[in-house]
C-alpha positions in Angstrom: -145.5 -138.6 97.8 -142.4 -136.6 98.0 -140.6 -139.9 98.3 -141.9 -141.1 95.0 -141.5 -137.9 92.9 -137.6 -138.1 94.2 -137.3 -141.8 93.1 -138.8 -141.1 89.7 -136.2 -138.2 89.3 -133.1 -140.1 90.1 -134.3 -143.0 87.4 -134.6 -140.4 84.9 -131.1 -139.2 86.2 -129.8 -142.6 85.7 -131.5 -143.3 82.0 -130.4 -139.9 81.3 -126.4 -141.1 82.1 -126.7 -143.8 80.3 -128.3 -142.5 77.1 -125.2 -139.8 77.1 -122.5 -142.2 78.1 -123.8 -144.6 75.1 -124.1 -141.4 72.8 -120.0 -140.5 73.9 -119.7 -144.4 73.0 -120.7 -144.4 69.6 -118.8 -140.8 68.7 -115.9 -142.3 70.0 -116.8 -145.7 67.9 -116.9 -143.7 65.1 -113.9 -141.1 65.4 -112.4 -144.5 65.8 -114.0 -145.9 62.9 -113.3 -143.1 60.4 -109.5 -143.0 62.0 -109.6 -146.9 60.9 -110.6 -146.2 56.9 -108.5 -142.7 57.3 -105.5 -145.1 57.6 -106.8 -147.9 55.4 -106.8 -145.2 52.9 -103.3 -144.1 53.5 -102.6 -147.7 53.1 -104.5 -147.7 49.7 -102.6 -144.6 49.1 -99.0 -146.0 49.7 -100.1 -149.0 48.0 -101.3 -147.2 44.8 -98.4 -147.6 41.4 -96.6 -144.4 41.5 -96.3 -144.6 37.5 -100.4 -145.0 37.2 -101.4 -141.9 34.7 -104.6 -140.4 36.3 -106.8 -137.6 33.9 -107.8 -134.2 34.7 -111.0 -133.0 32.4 -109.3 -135.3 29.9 -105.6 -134.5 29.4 -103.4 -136.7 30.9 -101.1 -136.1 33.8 -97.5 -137.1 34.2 -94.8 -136.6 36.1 -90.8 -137.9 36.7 -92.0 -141.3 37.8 -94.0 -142.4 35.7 -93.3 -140.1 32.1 -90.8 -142.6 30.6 -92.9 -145.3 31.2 -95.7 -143.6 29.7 -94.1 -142.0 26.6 -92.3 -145.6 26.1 -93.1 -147.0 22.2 -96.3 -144.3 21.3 -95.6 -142.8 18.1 -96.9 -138.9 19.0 -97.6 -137.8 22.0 -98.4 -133.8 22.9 -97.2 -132.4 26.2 -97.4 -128.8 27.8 -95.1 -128.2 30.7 -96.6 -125.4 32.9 -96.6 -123.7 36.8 -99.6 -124.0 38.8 -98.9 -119.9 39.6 -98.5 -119.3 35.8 -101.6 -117.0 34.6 -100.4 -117.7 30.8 -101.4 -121.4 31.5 -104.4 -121.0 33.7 -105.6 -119.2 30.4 -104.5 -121.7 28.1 -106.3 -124.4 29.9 -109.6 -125.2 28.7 -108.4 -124.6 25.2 -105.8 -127.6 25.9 -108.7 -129.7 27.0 -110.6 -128.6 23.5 -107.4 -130.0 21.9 -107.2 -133.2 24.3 -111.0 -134.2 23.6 -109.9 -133.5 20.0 -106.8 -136.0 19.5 -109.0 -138.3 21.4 -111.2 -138.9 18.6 -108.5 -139.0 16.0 -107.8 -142.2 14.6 -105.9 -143.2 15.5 -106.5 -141.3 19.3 -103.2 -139.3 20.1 -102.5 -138.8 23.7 -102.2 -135.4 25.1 -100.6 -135.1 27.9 -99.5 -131.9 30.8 -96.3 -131.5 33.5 -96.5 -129.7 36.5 -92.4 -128.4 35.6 -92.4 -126.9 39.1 -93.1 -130.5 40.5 -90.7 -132.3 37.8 -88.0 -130.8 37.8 -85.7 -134.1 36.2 -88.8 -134.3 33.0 -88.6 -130.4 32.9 -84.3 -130.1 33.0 -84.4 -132.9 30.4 -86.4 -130.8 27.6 -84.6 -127.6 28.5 -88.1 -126.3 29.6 -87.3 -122.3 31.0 -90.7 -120.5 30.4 -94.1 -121.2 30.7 -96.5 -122.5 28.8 -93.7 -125.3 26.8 -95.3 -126.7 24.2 -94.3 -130.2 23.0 -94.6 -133.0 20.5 -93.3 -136.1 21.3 -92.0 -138.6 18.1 -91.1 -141.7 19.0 -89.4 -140.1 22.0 -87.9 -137.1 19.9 -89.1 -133.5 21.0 -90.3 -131.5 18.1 -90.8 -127.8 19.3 -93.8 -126.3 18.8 -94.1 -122.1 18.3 -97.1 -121.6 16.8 -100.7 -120.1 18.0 -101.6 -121.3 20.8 -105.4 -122.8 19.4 -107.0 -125.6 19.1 -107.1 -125.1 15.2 -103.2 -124.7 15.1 -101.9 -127.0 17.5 -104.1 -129.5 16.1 -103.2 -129.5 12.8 -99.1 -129.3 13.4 -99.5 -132.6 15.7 -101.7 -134.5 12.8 -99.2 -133.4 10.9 -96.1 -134.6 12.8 -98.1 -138.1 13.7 -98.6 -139.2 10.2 -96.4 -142.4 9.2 -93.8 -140.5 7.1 -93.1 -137.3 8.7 -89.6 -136.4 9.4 -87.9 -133.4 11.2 -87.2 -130.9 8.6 -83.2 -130.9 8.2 -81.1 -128.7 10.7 -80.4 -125.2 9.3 -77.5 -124.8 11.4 -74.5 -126.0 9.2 -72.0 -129.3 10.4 -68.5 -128.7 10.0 -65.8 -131.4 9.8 -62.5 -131.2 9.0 -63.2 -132.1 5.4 -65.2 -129.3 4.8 -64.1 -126.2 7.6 -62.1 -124.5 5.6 -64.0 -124.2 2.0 -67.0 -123.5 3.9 -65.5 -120.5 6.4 -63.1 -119.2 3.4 -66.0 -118.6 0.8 -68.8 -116.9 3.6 -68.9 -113.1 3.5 -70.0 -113.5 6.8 -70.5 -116.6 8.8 -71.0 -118.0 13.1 -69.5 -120.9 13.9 -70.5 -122.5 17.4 -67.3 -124.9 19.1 -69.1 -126.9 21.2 -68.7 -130.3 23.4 -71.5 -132.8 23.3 -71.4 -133.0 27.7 -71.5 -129.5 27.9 -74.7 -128.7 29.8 -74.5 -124.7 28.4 -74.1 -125.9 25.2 -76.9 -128.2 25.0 -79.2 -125.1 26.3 -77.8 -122.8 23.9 -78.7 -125.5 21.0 -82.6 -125.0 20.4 -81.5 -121.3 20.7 -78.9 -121.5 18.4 -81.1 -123.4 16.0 -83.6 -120.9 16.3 -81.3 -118.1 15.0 -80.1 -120.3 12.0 -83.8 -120.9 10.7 -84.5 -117.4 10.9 -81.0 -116.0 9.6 -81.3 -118.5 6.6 -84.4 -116.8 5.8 -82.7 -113.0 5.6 -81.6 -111.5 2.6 -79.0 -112.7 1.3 -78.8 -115.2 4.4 -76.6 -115.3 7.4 -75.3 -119.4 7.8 -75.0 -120.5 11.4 -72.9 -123.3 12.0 -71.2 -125.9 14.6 -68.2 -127.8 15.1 -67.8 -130.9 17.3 -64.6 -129.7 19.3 -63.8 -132.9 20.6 -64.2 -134.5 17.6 -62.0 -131.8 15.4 -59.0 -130.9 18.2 -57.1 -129.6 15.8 -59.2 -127.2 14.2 -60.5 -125.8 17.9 -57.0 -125.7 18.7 -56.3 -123.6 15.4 -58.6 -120.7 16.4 -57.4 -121.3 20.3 -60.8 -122.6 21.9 -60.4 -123.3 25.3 -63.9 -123.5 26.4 -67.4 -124.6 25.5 -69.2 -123.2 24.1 -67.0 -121.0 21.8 -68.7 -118.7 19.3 -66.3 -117.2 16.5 -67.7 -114.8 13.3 -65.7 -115.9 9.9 -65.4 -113.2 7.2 -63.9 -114.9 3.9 -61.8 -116.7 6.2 -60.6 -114.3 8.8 -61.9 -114.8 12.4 -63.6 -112.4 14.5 -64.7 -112.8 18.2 -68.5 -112.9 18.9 -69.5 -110.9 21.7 -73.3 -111.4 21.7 -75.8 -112.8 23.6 -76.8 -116.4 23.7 -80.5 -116.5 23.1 -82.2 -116.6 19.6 -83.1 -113.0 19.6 -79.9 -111.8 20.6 -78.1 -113.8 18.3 -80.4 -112.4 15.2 -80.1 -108.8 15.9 -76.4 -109.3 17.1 -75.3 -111.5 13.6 -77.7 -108.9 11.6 -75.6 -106.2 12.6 -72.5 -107.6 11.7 -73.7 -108.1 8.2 -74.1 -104.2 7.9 -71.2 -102.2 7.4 -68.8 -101.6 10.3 -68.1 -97.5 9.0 -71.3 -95.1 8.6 -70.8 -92.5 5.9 -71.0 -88.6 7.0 -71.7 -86.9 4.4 -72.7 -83.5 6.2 -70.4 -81.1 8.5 -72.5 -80.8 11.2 -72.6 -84.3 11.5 -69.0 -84.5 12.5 -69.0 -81.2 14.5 -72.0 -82.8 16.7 -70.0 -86.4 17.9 -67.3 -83.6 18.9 -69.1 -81.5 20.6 -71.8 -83.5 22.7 -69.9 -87.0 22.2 -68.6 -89.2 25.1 -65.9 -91.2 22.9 -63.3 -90.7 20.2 -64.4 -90.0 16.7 -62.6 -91.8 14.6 -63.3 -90.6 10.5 -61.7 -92.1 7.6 -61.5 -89.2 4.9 -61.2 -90.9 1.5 -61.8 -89.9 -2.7 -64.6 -92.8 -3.2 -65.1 -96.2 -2.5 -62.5 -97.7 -4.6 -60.1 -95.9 -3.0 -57.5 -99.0 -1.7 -57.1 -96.8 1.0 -60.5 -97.0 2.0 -60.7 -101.1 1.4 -58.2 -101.2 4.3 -59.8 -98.6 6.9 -63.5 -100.7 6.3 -61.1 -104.2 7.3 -59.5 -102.7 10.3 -62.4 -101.2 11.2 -64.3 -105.0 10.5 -61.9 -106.5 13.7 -62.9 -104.2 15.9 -66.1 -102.8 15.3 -67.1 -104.1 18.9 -64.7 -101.6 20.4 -65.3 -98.1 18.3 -68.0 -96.5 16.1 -66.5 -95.5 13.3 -67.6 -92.9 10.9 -65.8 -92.3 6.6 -66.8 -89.3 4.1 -65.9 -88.4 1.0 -66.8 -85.1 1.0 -64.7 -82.1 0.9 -66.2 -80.4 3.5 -66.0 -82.6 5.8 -62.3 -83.1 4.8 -61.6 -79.7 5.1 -63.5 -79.6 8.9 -60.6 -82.0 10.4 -57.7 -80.4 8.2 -57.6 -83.6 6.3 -56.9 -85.5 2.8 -58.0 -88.1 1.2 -56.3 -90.9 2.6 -56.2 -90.1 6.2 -58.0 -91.4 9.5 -58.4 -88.5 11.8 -59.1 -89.4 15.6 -60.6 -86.0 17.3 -61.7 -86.4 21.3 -64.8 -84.8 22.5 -64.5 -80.7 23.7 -64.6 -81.3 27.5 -61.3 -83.1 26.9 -59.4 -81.2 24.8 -56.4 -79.6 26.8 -53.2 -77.8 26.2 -51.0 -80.9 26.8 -52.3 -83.0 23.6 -53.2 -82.3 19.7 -56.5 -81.4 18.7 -56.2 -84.5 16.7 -54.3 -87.2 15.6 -53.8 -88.5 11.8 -52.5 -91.1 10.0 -52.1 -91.5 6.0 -52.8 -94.3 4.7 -50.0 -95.5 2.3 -50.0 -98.2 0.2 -47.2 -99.7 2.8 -49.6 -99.4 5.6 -50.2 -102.3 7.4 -53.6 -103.2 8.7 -52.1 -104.3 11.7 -50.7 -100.0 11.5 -54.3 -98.7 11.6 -55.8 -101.1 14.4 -52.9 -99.6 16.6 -53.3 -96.4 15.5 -57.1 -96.7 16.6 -56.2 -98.0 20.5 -53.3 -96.1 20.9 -55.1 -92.7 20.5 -59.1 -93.8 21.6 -58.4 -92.2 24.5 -57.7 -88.8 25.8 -54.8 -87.7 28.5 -57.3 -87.7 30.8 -60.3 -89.2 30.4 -63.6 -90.3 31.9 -63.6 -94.0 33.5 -67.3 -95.1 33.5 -68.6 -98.7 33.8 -70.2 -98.7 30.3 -66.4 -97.8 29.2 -64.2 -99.5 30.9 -63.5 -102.7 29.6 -62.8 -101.1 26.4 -61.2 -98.2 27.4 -59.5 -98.7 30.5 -58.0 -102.3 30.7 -54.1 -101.3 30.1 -51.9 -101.1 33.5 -51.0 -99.5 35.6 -54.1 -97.2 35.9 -54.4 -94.1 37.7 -57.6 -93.4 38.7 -58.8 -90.1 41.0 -62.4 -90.7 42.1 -64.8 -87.8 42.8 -67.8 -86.5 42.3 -67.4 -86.2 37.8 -70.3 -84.4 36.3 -70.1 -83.0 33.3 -73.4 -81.6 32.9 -73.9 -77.8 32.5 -74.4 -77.0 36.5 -71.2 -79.3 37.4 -68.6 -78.6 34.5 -66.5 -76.4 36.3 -66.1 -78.3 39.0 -65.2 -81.4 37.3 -62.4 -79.6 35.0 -61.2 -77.7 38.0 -59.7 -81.1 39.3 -59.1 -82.6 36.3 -56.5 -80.3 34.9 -54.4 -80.5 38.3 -54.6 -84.5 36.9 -53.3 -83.1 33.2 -50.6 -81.4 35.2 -49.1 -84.6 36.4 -50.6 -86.9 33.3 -48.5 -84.5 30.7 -45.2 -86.3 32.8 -45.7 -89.8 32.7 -46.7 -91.1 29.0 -46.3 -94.5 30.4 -49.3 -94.9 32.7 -53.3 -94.7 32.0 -55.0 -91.8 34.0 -58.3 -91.5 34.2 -61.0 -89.3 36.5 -64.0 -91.9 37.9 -67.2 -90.8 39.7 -66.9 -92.3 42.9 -70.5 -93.5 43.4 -69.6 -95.3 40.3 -66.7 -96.8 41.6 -68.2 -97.3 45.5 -67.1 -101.0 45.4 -63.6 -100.4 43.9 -63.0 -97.4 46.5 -64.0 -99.9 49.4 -61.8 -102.5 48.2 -58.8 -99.5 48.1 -60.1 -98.9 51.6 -61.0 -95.3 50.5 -64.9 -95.4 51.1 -64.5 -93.1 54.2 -61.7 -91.1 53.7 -63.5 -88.2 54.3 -61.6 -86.7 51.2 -63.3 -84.8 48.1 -60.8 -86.1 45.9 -59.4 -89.6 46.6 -56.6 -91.5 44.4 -55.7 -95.5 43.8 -53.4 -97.1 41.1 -54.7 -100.3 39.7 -51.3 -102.0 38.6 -50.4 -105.0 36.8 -51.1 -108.8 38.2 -54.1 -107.1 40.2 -52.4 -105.2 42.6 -53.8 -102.5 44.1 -52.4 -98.9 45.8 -54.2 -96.5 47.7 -52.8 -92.6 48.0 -53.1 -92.0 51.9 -55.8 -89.7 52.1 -55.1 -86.0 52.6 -55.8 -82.5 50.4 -55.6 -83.0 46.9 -53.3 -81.0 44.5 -51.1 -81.7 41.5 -48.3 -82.2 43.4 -49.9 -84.5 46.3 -50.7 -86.9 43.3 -47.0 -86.5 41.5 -45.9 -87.6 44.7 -47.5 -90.5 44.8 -47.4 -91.5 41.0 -43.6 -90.7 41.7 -43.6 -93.2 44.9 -45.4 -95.8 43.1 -42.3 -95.8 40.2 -40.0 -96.2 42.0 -41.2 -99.1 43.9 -41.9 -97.6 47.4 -45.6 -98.5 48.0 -46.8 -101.4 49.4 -50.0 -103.3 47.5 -53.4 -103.3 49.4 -54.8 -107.1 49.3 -57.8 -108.1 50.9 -56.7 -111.0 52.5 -57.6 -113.6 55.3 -55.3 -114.1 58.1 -52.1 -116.4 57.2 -53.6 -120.0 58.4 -51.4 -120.7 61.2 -51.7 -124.6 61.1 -51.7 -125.5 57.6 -50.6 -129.2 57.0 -53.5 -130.9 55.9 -53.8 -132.3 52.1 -55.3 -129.2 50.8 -53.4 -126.0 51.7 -55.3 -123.1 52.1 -54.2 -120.1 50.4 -55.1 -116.5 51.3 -54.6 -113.3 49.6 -51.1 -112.1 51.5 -49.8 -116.1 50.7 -51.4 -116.3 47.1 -47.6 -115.2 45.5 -45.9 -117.3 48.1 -47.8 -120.8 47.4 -49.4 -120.2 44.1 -46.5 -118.9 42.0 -43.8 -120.6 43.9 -41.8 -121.3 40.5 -40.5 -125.1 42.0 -43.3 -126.1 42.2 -46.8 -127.3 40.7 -50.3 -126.2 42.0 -53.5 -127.0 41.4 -56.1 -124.4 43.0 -59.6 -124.1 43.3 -61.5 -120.9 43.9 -64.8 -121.3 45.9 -67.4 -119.7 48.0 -68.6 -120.8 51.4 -72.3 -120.6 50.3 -71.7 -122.5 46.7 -73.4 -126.0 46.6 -71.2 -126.9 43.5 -68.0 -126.2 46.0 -68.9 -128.6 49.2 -70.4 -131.1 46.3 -67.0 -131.0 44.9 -65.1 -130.7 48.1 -65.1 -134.4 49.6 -63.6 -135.3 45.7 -60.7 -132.5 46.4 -59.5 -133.3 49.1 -59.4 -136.7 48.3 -57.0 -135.6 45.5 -55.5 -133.9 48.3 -54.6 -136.9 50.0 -53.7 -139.0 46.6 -51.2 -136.5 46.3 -49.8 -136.5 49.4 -46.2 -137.6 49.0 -45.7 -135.3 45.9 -43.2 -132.7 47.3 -43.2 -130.4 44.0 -47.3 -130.8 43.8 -49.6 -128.6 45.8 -53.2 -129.1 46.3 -54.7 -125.8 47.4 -57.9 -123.8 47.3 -58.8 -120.4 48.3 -62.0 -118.4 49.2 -62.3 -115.8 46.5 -65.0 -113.9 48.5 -62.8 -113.3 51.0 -59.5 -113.0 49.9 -57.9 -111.0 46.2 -56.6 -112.9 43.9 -54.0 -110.7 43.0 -53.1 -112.2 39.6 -55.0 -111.2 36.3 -54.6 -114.1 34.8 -56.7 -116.0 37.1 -59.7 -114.8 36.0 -62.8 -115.7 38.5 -66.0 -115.6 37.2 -68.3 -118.6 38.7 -67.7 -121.1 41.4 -65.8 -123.7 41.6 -63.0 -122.4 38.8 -60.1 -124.0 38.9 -56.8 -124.1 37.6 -53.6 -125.4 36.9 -50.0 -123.4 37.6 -47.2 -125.1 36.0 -43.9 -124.5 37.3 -42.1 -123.5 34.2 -45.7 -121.2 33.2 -46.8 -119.2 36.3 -48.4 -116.7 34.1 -50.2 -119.0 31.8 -52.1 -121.1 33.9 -54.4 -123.5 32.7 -58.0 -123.0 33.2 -60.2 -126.8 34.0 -63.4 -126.4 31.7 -66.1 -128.9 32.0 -64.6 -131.8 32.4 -65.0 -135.1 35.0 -64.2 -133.4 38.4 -64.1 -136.6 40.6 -60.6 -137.9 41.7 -60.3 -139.8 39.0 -61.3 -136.7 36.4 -59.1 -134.3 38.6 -56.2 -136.8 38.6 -56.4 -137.1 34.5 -56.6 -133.5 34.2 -53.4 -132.8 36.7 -51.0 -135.5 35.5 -52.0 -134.3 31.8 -50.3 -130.7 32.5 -47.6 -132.0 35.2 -44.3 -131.2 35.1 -42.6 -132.5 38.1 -44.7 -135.4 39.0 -42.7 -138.4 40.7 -45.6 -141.0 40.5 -45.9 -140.4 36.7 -42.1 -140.6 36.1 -42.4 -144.0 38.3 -44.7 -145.4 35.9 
């Protein structure tokens, strides 16, 4: 019996095994199946037209390969450009699909249409698309902007509108200028922008909408503000008349007479910027205490133009000087008696008065000039820089440019506060600078905070002197000198001043170290051999300033030094390039503000180098540009 009962165990043992081992059988059948129609689907989906248009709750879905085929011969289409992460567009959605389903059943139906922009990019870069949601229409190709509410009712209506047989794009309200009609146009506006611009310029094309933009809305103001454009490469001669030697250019015409634009480059900026230029460039004071106010709490000369009335001819020519440079100063006029007799002034005069804190016992209170029917205006715009700044005045970021671009500079960095707690302190060093300032008319000196100026004192190699009070010159052509660091006094800084006039100190350049093996067909320049190669007066050079880390400088770089090697056999040509994050460029008149720049240094014009702008940058681009501005070029004279 025990025999049997074992038996019947070790069947059900074996029925057992095999039911599991057929069970392991089929999951592995079907992991193998499913892995089959997994990859049979992969298949499908390598298989599948890239430029199909698939639908999402009804608005279609397009992307770089497959747009152009798409958009190819419809009439309208509507198209939003969005990001997935944008919480603007996840809100706009469902009324978009209101919209889609809407166009749908217009007859005829009008296809509306969405682009991932973060996915592509090329579609995106193409329409200038820079915010989120980008609205759209599409005729016959052409994108008509859209700016309105962002409904179903609005949107609607404006593509209906823009779909029907006859539509056309309004006219552009920025204004063409030609050669044939520049000068009329420029010569008759009381105030006018004119854009010089170059059709392959990429920040020209995405300063057009904005540019646009401003014109609609200035043509609209009261009396209206034109906006217009000129084709430089078209008109040469007329760029070259008002020295353009970039793209794009932006000059403000008043009857004629050209003033630089220094405003933003977006719509908004534009309209506030060009609506402040219509206003006067003077204000009118017509109380005392407005005067004694900018003198006592002010940060900047105040310049005042003291005149009898309005048709004063005096006064015609303060408001035009004060027109060119309006950017620079805030000026201020009266014609009030009081105020006249408040700066010990008559009719007729300018009066510059600095703020209290620098008033000092080495200068005037003030400085006047009468306006004489023999004044020139070119007289009173000199008058205004020549006094806009005290003996010693305060160097701040915010007036620096403006304030503080003449060389040689002496600057003495410390801790500048003139608030109520720190006054002392601050004057207590800056009149041992008057002491010295009072002796040397010829040179700029100035007192800087030095967490302001952290960057500059580093690059003096000041940062840790361990000094209060330290002291640099910032001299002509970019050089640099540092005061060895020790107690400050008026006669420590005469010294130096003294030293650096009579040629004794030696320039502080951040440089790399002098390549030891430099042979190849781009020389490399560094900071201590910039003078040595690049202004070497027998010869040509052609330089490029990069960064290690820019992608426009290695893209470029297989291109250069191909030029490098074209040139080869030119012994008064020189190829060269220099990393401008590591090394001073010790030359002002190579400005560096983006990477690649390049530029040209002429043998006979070391000074006046000429900058590449734009422009074809392969060898063949490069060589055009070079031989252009040669001047001791064999292969050319071979030719």
């Amino acid at each position: 019996m025990k025999k049997v009962a074992l038996l019947l165990i070790a069947l059900l043992g074996v029925a057992l095994f095999a039911t599991v081992g057929r069970c392991e059988d089929d999951a592995a059948e079907d992991e193998e199946k499913a892995a089959e129609e997994d990859s049979d689907e992969d298949e499908d989906e390598e298989d599948e037209d890239d430029t199909e248009v698939k639908e999402e709750n009804g608005v279609l879905v397009l992307k770089d390969s497959n747009f152009d085929t798409f958009i190819e011969g419809k009439d309208t289409v509507l198209i939003e450009f969005y990001a997935p992460w944008c919480g603007h567009c996840k809100q706009f959605a469902p009324e978009y699909e209101k919209i889609a389903q809407t166009l749908k059943e217009h007859d005829p139906p009008i296809p509306v249409a969405k682009v991932d922009a973060t996915v592509a990019s090329s579609v995106a870069s193409r329409f200038d698309v820079s915010g989120y949601p980008t609205i759209k229409i599409l005729k016959n190709g052409e994108p008509v902007d859209y700016e309105g509410a962002r409904t179903e009712k609005a949107i609607v209506e404006r593509v209906k509108e823009v779909s029907q047989p006859d539509w056309k794009p309004p006219p552009e309200a920025t204004l063409v200028l030609t050669k044939d009609n520049f000068d009329d146009t420029v010569n008759n506006a009381e105030l006018i922008l004119v854009e010089f611009y170059a059709p392959w310029c990429g920040h020209c094309k995405r300063l057009a909408p904005e540019y646009e933009k401003a014109a609609k809305e200035l043509s609209q103001r009261s009396p209206p503000i034109p906006l217009a454009k000129v084709d430089a490469t078209v008109e040469p001669d007329i760029a070259s008349r008002f020295e353009v030697t970039g793209y794009p250019t932006l000059k403000i015409f008043r009857k004629g007479k050209m003033f630089e634009y220094n405003g933003p480059m977006e719509k908004h900026g534009i309209v506030d910027y060009m609506s402040e230029q219509a206003g006067p460039p003077s204000k009118q004071v017509q109380a005392v205490k407005q005067v004694q106010e900018l003198i006592k709490d002010g940060d900047d000369a105040v310049i005042v133009g003291v005149f009898s009335s309005e048709q004063d001819s005096a006064y015609e020519l303060y408001i035009e000087a004060c027109n060119a440079l309006r950017e620079d100063f805030t000026f201020r006029h009266s014609f009030s008696a009081e105020v006249a007799k408040l700066l010990k002034a008559s009719p007729g005069q300018i009066v510059i008065v600095h703020p209290e804190k620098f008033h000092s016992k080495h200068e005037p209170a003030s400085q006047k000039l009468s306006v004489k029917e023999t004044t020139s205006l070119s007289e009173v715009q000199e008058f205004f820089k020549k006094h806009s700044i005290p003996l010693v005045g305060h160097r701040k970021p915010s007036n620096d440019a403006k304030r503080y671009a003449k060389r040689p500079l002496v600057v003495v960095y410390y801790g500048v506060d003139f608030s109520f707690d720190y006054r002392v302190a601050t004057q207590f060093w800056r009149s041992k600078v008057l002491d010295v300032a009072k002796d040397f008319p010829e040179y700029t000196f100035a007192i800087a905070d030095e967490e302001d100026y952290a960057d500059e004192l580093k690059s003096l190699g000041l940062s840790e002197s361990g000094e209060e009070v330290n002291v640099g010159i910032l001299a002509d052509g970019g050089k640099k000198f540092a005061m060895e660091p020790e107690e400050f006094d008026s006669e420590v800084l005469r010294d130096f001043v003294l030293a650096f006039k009579k040629g004794k100190l030696t320039a502080i350049i951040k440089s790399q170290p002098v390549p030891k093996n430099n042979k190849g067909p781009v020389k490399v320049v560094v900071g201590k051999t910039f003078d040595d190669i690049v202004m070497d007066t027998e010869k040509d050079v052609l330089i490029e300033f990069y960064a290690p880390w820019c992608g426009h400088c290695k893209k470029l770089e297989p291109d250069y030094v191909a030029l490098g090697k074209k040139y080869k056999n030119e012994k008064n040509l020189v190829i060269a390039k220099m990393d401008a994050t590591a090394n001073d460029v010790p030359n002002d008149n190579y400005k560096v503000e983006g990477f690649p720049t390049i530029y040209f240094a002429p043998s006979n014009s070391k000074q006046n180098p000429v900058k590449l702008e734009g422009g074809d940058r392969t060898v063949e681009g490069l060589s055009t540009f070079l031989e252009k501005h040669a001047t001791k070029l064999q292969q050319r004279d071979e030719l």
